[in-house]
N, C-alpha and C positions, 0 to 999 in steps of 0.2 A: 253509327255503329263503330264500335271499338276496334271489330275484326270483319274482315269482306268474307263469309263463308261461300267457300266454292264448292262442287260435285262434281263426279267424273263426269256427268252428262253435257256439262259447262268446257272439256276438254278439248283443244282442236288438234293437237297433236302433243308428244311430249310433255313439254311443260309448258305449252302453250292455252291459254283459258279465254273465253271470248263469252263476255256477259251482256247481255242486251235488255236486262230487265233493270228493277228498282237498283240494286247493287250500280249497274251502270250511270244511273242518274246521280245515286250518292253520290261517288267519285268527282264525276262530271260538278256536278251542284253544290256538295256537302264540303267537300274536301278538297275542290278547286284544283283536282291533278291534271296532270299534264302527260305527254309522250314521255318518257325519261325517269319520272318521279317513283319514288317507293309506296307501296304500300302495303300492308300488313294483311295475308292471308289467310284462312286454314281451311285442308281439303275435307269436308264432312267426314267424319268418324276415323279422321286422318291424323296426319302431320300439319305442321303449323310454318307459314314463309314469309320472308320479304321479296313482295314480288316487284318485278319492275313493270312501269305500263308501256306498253309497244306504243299502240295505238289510241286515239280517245276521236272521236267523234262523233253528231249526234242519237248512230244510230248504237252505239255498240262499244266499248272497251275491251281492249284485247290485253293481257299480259302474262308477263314471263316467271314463273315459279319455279326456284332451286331452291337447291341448300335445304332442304326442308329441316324442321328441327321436331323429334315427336315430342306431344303433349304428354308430361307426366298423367299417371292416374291419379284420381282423386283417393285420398286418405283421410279419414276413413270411407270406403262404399257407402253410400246412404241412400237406401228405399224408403220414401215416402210414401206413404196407405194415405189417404184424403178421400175425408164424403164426399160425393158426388156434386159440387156447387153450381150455382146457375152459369149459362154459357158466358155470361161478361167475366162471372170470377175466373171460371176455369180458362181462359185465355190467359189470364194474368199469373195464374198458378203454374200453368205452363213454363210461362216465360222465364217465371223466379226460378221454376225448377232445371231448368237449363243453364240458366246463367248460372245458378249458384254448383255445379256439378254433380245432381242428384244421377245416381243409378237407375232409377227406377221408378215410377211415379205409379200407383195402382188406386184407382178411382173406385170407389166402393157404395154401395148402397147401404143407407142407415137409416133409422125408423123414422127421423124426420130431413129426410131427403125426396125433394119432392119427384114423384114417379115421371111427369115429362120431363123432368131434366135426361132423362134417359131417350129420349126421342130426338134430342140434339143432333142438327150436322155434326157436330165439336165429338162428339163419340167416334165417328172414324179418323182413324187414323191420316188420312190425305189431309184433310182438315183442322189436324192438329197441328202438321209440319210447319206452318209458316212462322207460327209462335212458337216455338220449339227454338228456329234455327234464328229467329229474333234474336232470343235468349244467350244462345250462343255466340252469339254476336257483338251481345253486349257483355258479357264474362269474358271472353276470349278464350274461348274453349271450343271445342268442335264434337266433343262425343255427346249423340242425339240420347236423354233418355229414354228408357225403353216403356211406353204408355199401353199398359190393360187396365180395361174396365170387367168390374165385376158385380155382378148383379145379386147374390146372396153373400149375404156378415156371414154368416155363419161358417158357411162352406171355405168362403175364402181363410179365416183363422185358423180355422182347423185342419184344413185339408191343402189350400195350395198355396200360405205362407209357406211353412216349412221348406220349401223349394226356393226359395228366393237366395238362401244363402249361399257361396261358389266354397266355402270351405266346412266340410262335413264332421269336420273333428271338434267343431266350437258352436256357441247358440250366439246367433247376431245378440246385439245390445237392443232391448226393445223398451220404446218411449210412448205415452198417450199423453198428451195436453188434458187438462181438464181444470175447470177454473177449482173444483171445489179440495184444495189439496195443496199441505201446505211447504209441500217440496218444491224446491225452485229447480231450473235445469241442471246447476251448482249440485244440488245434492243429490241428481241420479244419473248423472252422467261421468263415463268411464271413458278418461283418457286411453287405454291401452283395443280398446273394443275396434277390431279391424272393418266390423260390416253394421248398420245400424240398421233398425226399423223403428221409424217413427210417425204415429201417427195423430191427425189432426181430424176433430170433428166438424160437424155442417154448422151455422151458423145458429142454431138453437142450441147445438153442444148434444154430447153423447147422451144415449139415456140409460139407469142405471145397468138394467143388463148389459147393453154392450160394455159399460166400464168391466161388469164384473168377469164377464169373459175373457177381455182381452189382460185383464191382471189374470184369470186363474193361467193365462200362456205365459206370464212373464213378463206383463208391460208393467212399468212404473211408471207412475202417474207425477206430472210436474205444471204447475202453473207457468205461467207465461207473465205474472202479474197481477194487476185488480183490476184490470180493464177490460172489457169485451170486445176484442180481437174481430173484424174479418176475418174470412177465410184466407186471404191472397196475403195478409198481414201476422197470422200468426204465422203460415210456411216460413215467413220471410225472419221473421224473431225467431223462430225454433232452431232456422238454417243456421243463423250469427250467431247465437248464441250459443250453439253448438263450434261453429270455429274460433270463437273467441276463445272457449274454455281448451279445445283442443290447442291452443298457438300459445297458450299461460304457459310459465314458466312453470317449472315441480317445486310442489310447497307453496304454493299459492291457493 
C-alpha cells in the first residue's frame, strides 16, 4: 500500500495512532520499518502525514502524525452509475473506484443484471469498506466514495440522478459507454465540465431502451474501443481516459 490509511477509532491520544491489525503487519513485514522511521499516512476522509513510528512490535505499531497537509479535491467530481456486477467484479470496481478519486459510485439494476447479485453481502455497506479503503491506499487518497445501490433504472435516472450534482446552476457532463457508437471519449468529452456522470453497463452491455433513456437525459454515448471490456476494466479505461484528456494541453 502506497499510503497506511488511518481512522479516528485507530487514535490513542493526539497525534498518537496505535494499529494492530493488517496495516501493522505491512509495516512490520512489507516495509521493514522500525521505531524512528517515516511513513506515509492519511486520516480517512482526512488530511494526509508523514508519520513517525514510536513503537513496532509484534503485537501493534504505534505512531506519531503532524504536520498534516489536506488532500486537494478531485477535478473534476466524478459519479460513476455501474450495473450491478457479480460480487468478485464489484470488489475490484470498488477498489478502482477509490483509488482513482471517484465521488460517488451508484450501483444499479439493468435488464440483464442478474437479480442475486442483489442478495450479495457486498451490498452493505460494512462490507464494502475494506475495498474501498484498499483503494485508497493504493491512489493515496483518503476520501471514501460515497456507495448506494439502487434497485429500479428507471426511477434512479429520472428521479434521483438529478440530485447528485453539489452545483445547481449547471447540468453535470453525462457519459454511457456503449460498444455500438462511433464517438470515442475524445469526442464527448468536456474539458471545462466541473462534475461528471458516467456510466458503465453490465457485462452483456445495455439494452436498447436503457440507451435510449439515458440519451433522451443527456448522455452521450462513446466507445471505449473494439473490444469487449469487463466491467472492472472498462471503469478503469473510462476513469484514464477521462484524465488523460483532462491533463492535455488546449489545442490538442
Amino acid at each position: 500500500m502506497n499510503l497506511i490509511i488511518i481512522a479516528e477509532h485507530d487514535r490513542l491520544d493526539g497525534n498518537s495512532f496505535r494499529l494492530v491489525d493488517f496495516r501493522a503487519e505491512h509495516i512490520r513485514s512489507v516495509l521493514n520499518l522500525n521505531a524512528g522511521d517515516p511513513v506515509e499516512v492519511g486520516l480517512l476522509n482526512g488530511p494526509t502525514a508523514t508519520a513517525r513510528i514510536e513503537r513496532v512490535s509484534p503485537g501493534e505499531v504505534v505512531l506519531c502524525a503532524d504536520s498534516w497537509r489536506e488532500v486537494p479535491m478531485s477535478e473534476p467530481e466524478i459519479d460513476l452509475i455501474c450495473a450491478l456486477p457479480r460480487p468478485q467484479t464489484l470488489k475490484k470496481v470498488l477498489i478502482a473506484s477509490a483509488m482513482m478519486g471517484v465521488r460517488s459510485v451508484h450501483l444499479i439494476r439493468a435488464n440483464r443484471v442478474e437479480k442475486s447479485y442483489f442478495q450479495s453481502p457486498l451490498i452493505q455497506a460494512e462490507n464494502q469498506l475494506p475495498y474501498l479503503v484498499e483503494g485508497l491506499a493504493q491512489g493515496k487518497l483518503t476520501r471514501l466514495p460515497r456507495v448506494q445501490v439502487h434497485d429500479r433504472f428507471r426511477q434512479f435516472f429520472e428521479d434521483d440522478m438529478p440530485h447528485l450534482t453539489l452545483d445547481s446552476t449547471s447540468t453535470p457532463l453525462r457519459l454511457v459507454g456503449i460498444q455500438e457508437t462511433e464517438y470515442s471519449m475524445h469526442d464527448v468529452f468536456d474539458r471545462t465540465a466541473q462534475e461528471i456522470a458516467v456510466a458503465i453497463g453490465p457485462e452483456g452491455g445495455w439494452v436498447p431502451f436503457e440507451i435510449a433513456l439515458m440519451q433522451s437525459l443527456g448522455f452521450r454515448p462513446f466507445t471505449l474501443g473494439r473490444w469487449t471490456l469487463r466491467v472492472e476494466h472498462a471503469v478503469i479505461a473510462a476513469l484514464s481516459q477521462m484524465e488523460l484528456l483532462r491533463m492535455m494541453p488546449s489545442g490538442r
